[in-house]
N, C-alpha and C positions, 0 to 999 in steps of 0.2 A: 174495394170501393168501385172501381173500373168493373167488376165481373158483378154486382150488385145494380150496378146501374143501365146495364145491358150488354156489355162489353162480350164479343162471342170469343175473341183472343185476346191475350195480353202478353205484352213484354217488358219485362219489368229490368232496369239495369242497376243496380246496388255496388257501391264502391266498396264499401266494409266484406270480407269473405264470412265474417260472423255470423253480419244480416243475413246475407246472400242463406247461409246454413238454416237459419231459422226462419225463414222467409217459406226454404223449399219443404219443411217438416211441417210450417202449418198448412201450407197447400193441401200437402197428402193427408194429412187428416180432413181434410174437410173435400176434397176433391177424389182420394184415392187416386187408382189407376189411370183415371181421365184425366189428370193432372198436365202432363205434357204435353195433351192434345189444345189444351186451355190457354194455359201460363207457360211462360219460361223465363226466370228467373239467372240474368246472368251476372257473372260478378264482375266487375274493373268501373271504368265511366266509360261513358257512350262515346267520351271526346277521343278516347284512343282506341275505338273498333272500328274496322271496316263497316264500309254500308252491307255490306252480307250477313256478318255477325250479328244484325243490330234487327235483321229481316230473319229470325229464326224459320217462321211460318211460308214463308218467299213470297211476301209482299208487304208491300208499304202502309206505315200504319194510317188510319183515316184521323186520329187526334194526338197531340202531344200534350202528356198530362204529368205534371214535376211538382214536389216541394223543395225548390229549393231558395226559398226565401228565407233570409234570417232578418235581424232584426231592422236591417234597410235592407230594399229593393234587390242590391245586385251582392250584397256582401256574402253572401255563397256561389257566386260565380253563374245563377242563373243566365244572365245575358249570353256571356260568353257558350253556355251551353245550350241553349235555345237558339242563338246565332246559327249554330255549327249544326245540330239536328237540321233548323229549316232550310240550311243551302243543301247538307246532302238530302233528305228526305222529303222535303217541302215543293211547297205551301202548304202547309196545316196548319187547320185552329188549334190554341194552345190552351190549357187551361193551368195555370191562371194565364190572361189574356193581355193582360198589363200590369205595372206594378210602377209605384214612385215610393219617393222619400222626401218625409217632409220636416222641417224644422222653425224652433220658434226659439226666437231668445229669453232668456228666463233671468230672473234676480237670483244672486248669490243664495246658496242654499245652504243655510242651517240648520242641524240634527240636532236633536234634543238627546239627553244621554243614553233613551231608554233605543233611540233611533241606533243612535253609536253603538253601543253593543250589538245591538241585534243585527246589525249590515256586517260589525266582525265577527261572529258568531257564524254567519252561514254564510259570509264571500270571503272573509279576513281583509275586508278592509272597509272603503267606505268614511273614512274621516270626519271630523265635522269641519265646520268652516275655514275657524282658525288652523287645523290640521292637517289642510290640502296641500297636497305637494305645489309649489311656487312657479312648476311648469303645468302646459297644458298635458291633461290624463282623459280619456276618455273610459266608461265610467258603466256596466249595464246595468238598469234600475226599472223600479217599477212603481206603479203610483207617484209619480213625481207628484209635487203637490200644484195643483192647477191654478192656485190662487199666484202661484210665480211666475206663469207663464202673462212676457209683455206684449204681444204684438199678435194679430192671427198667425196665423201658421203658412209658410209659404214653400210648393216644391224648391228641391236642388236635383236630384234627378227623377228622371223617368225610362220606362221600356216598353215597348210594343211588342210581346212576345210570339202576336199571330203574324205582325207584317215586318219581312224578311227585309224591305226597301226600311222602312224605319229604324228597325231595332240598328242595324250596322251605322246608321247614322248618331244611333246612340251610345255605341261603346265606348267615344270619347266626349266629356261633358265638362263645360266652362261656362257657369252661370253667375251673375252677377245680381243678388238680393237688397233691397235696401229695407230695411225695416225703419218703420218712424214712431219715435220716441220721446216724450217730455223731455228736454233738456236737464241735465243734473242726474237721471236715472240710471241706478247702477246695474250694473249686466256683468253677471257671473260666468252664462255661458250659452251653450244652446243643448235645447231637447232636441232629438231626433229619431223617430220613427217613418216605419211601414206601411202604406196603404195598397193593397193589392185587388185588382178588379179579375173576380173570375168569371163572368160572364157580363154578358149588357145589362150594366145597372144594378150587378151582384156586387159588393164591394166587402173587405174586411179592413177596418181600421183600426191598428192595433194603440193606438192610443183611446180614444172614442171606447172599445168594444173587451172585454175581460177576452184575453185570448195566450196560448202557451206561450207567444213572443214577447221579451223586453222590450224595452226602448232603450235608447242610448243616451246620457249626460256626458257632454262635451267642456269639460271642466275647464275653462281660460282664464282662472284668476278676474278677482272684479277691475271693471272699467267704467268710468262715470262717460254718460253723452255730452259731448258738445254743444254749442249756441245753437246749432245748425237742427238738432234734433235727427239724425238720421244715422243709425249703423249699420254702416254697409261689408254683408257678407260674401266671399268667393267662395263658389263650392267648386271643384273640381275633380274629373273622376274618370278613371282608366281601368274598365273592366271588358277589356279584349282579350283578359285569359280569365282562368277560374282564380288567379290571385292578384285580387280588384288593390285598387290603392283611390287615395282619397285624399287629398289637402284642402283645409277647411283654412280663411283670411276673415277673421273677426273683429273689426275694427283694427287695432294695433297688437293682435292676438294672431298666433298662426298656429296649425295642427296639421301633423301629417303622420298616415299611419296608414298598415297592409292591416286591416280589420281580419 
C-alpha cells in the first residue's frame, strides 16, 4: 500500500516470523531483485529494536503507518507503540492519526433460537439471555441490533498518535460517563467499539461502517435505573505497554479484563 501510494522505501516490522516469511516472497515476486533496495521486511516489534535496526536505509522515516487497531482503540497495544516510535524517531505524522473508543448502553439482549445456534456454531458460545453466565463476560459480536441501543454513544478513550505531548498524556485514562435514562429502564450492558481518524476528516467507524472489525458486548447482567434517571460509567485504562487493561464501573456492575 505504502509503495502504491508513492512510498520510494519502506520498512516494514512484523512480529509473527511466519508473516515476516511470506511478506518477504510476495515482495520478490512482484519486486524481484530490487527488493531490498525498496522494502525491508524485519521480524520481532519495533518496541524491542534499537533505533538502527528500525533505520535499515540510515535514515529516519518521514511517516509512521500501523494497523494496529483491534476492536477498541488501544486493545493491540497501538499507543504504547506509537508512544515509543515517536520519542525515538519522531515527530512524525502517523497514519492512522487518532483513534478513540466509544460506548453506549444497551437493553438486555435476547437471541432467538435460530440466533443461539448459530453464535454456537461458529464462536461456541454466545448464550441467550437466560443462559448468560451471572457474572460480567465480555462478549465479540457483530450487528448488535440497534434498536437496543439506549443513549447516544459517548467516548471512554482517546489517542493522538501524530502528537507525542498528547498521546503520553494518554496512556493512563480515568473518565467518568453519565448516560441519561428513563427511570425503570433496564440495562444489560454496554456496546463498544472503534472509531479511528486516518487523516483530517477521513474517519472509519466500525460500528456506523461494514468493516473486518467486531465490536465488543460488555455483558453486566440486567440493572433497572433509579428515580434519578442517570447511569453513570467509569472507564479506566492503562495502555503504557502493549498489554492494555481496562476496568469498566456500570452502575453497581464492575468489569475488569487484559483484552
Amino acid at each position: 500500500m505504502s509503495l502504491k501510494s508513492g512510498a520510494e522505501q519502506v520498512v516494514a516490522v512484523e512480529a509473527s516470523a511466519a508473516h515476516t516469511a511470506a511478506a518477504r516472497r510476495r515482495l520478490e515476486r512482484l519486486f524481484g531483485d530490487t527488493t531490498g533496495r525498496r522494502v525491508q521486511v524485519l521480524p520481532g516489534r519495533s518496541t524491542d529494536m534499537e533505533e538502527t535496526a528500525l533505520m535499515p536505509f540510515g535514515t529516519k522515516p518521514d511517516l509512521l503507518v500501523a494497523e494496529l487497531l483491534g476492536y477498541t482503540a488501544s486493545e493491540e497495544g497501538a499507543p504504547a507503540v506509537f508512544a515509543d516510535l515517536q520519542r525515538r524517531l519522531g515527530p512524525l505524522p502517523a497514519v492512522p492519526s487518532a483513534a478513540q473508543s466509544l460506548a453506549v448502553p444497551v437493553a438486555p439482549l435476547v437471541l432467538s433460537r435460530t440466533d443461539v445456534w448459530r453464535n454456537w456454531w461458529v464462536h461456541g458460545g454466545w448464550l441467550s439471555r437466560g443462559q448468560f453466565p451471572p457474572g460480567p463476560a465480555l462478549y465479540d459480536c457483530r450487528n448488535f441490533p440497534r434498536e437496543l441501543e439506549l443513549a447516544e454513544p459517548q467516548v471512554w478513550e482517546e489517542f493522538n498518535f501524530s502528537n507525542l505531548d498528547q498521546l503520553e498524556a494518554q496512556l493512563q485514562q480515568d473518565r467518568e460517563l453519565v448516560f441519561n435514562l428513563p427511570a425503570g429502564t433496564e440495562v444489560g450492558g454496554l456496546l463498544l467499539w472503534m472509531r479511528a481518524e486516518l487523516a483530517d476528516g477521513i474517519y472509519i467507524d466500525t460500528r456506523k461502517e461494514c468493516t473486518s472489525w467486531n465490536q465488543y458486548y460488555l455483558h453486566l447482567g440486567p440493572q433497572v435505573i433509579g428515580p434519578d434517571g442517570r447511569l453513570g460509567v467509569s472507564a479506566k485504562v492503562d495502555a503504557r505497554t502493549e498489554d492494555v487493561s481496562y476496568e469498566f464501573q456500570v452502575g453497581q456492575k464492575s468489569y475488569r479484563s487484559h483484552p
